[in-house]
C-alpha positions in Angstrom: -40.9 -39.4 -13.6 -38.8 -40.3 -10.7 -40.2 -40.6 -7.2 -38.6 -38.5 -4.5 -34.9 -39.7 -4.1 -34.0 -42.6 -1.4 -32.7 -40.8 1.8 -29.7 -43.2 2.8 -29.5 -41.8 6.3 -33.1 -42.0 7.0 -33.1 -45.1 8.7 -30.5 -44.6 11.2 -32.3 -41.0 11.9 -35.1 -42.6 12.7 -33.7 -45.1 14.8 -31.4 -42.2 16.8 -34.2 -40.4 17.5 -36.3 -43.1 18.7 -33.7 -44.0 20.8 -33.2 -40.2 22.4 -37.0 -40.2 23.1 -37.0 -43.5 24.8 -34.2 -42.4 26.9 -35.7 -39.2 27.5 -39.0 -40.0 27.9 -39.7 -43.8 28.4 -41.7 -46.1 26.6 -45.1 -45.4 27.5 -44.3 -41.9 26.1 -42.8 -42.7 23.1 -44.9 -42.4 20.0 -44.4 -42.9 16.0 -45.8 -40.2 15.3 -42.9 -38.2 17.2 -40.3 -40.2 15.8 -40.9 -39.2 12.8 -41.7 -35.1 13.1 -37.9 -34.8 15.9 -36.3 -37.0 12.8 -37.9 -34.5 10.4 -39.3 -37.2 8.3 -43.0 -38.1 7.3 -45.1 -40.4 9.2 -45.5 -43.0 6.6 -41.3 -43.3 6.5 -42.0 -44.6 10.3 -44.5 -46.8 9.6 -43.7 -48.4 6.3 -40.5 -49.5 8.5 -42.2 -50.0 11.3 -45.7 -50.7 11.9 -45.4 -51.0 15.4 -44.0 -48.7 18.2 -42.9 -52.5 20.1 -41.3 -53.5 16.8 -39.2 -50.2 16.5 -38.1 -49.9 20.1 -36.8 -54.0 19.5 -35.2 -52.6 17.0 -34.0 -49.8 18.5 -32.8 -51.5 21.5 -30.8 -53.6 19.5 -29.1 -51.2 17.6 -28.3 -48.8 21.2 -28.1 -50.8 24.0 -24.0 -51.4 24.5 -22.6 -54.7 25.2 -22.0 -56.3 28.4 -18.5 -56.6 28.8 -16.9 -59.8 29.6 -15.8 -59.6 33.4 -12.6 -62.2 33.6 -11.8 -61.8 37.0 -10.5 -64.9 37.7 -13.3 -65.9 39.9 -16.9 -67.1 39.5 -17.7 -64.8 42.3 -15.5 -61.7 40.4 -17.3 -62.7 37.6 -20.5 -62.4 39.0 -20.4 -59.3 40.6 -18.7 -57.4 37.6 -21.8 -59.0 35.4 -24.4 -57.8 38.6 -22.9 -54.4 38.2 -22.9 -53.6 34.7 -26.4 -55.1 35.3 -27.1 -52.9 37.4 -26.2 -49.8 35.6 -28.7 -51.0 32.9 -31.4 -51.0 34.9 -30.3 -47.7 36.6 -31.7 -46.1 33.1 -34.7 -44.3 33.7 -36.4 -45.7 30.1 -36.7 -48.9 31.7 -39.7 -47.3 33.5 -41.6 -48.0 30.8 -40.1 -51.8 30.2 -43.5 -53.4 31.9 -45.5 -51.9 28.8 -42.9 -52.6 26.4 -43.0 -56.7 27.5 -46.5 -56.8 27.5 -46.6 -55.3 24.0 -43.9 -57.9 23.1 -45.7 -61.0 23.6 -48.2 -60.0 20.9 -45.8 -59.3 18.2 -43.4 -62.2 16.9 -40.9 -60.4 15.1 -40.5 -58.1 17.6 -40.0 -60.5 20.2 -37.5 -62.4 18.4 -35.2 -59.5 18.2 -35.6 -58.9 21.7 -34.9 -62.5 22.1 -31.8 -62.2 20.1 -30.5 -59.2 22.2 -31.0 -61.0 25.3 -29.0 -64.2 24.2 -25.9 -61.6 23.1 -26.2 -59.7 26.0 -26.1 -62.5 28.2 -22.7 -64.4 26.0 -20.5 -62.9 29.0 -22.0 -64.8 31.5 -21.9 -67.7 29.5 -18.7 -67.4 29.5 -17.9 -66.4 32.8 -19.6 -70.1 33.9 -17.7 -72.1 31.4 -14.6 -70.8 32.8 -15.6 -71.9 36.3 -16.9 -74.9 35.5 -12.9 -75.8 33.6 -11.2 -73.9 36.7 -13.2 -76.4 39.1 -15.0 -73.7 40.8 -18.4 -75.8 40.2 -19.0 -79.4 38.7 -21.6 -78.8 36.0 -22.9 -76.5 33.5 -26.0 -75.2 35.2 -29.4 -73.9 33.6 -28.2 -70.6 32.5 -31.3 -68.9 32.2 -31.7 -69.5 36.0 -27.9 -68.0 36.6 -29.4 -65.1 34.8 -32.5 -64.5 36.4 -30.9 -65.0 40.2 -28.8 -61.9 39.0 -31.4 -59.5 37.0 -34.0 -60.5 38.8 -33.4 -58.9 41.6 -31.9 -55.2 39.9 -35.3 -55.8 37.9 -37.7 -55.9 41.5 -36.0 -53.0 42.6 -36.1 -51.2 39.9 -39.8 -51.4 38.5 -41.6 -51.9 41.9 -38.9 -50.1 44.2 -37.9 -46.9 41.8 -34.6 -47.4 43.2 -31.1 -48.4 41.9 -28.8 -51.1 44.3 -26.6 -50.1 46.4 -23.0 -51.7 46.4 -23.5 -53.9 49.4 -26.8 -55.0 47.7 -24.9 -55.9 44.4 -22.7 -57.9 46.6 -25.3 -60.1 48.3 -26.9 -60.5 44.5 -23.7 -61.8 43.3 -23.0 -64.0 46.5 -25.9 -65.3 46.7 -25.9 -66.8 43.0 -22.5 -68.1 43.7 -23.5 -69.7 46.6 -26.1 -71.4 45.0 -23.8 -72.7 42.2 -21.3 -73.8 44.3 -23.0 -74.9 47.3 -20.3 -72.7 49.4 -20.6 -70.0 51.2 -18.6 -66.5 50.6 -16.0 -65.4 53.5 -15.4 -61.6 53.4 
């Protein structure tokens, strides 16, 4: 006697509906258990897949979040700003209220933290780029630490958005990006 039959689709309903309650709701909110009663699936489908809520919303994050776009502006600074803005609108999204619980959970799960890892290395290829091509158009001498480039741009959009509840304004995005160029050119900007 046959088990009940394999549901192809499960996974990605599972995964959807994570995804909509973490938007909707945030993080701290978001349990298994309701993952898998919206997706009209049992518990146990959840957790055989998932044993974790940290390892599902990696996951899940993976699968949703949409790819920075390359910004080829023709300038390091155009570069930077285009890359600060699309930031910028990620953190504008209000599950990232719940992002402080969702590190902290990280660090004590592996797997899930090397698929966050992995995200973050993708999502960060444009700006990778974006320096390469000013370091062969002569706009700075040498590859800097590109973590660092990173974190002078998101960190920032990050402190304003998990200790200020606030989005950037434009002008703000502008001094993010300036700043970061003028610490990897050792210029300054001229409106």
């Amino acid at each position: 006697m046959a088990g009940r039959p394999r549901d192809p689709d499960l996974e990605q309903r599972l995964l959807t509906t994570a995804w909509s309650l973490l938007t909707t709701n945030g993080y701290d909110a978001l349990t298994l258990t309701q993952v898998a009663a919206q997706a009209q699936a049992h518990r146990t489908d959840v957790y055989r897949r998932w044993p974790s809520k940290v390892r599902l919303v990696a996951d899940v994050l993976d699968g949703f979040l949409p790819p920075v776009p390359d910004f080829d502006t023709g300038t390091l600074l155009g570069d930077l700003r285009g890359f600060a803005e699309d930031l910028a609108g990620a953190w504008d999204q209000p599950w990232n209220d719940g992002l402080i619980g969702f590190l902290s959970d990280l660090r004590r799960d592996d797997e899930a933290e090397r698929t966050f890892r992995a995200l973050v290395v993708r999502r960060s290829q444009p700006l990778v780029d974006a320096i390469a091509r000013a370091v062969r158009r002569g706009e700075i001498g040498e590859l800097p630490e590109l973590a660092l480039v990173g974190n002078l741009l998101e960190g920032p959009l990050m402190h304003r958005r998990v200790f200020g509840g606030q989005p950037m304004t434009s002008q703000e995005l502008d001094v993010v990006a300036q700043s970061a160029y003028r610490l990897l050119t050792g210029t300054t900007v001229t409106s």
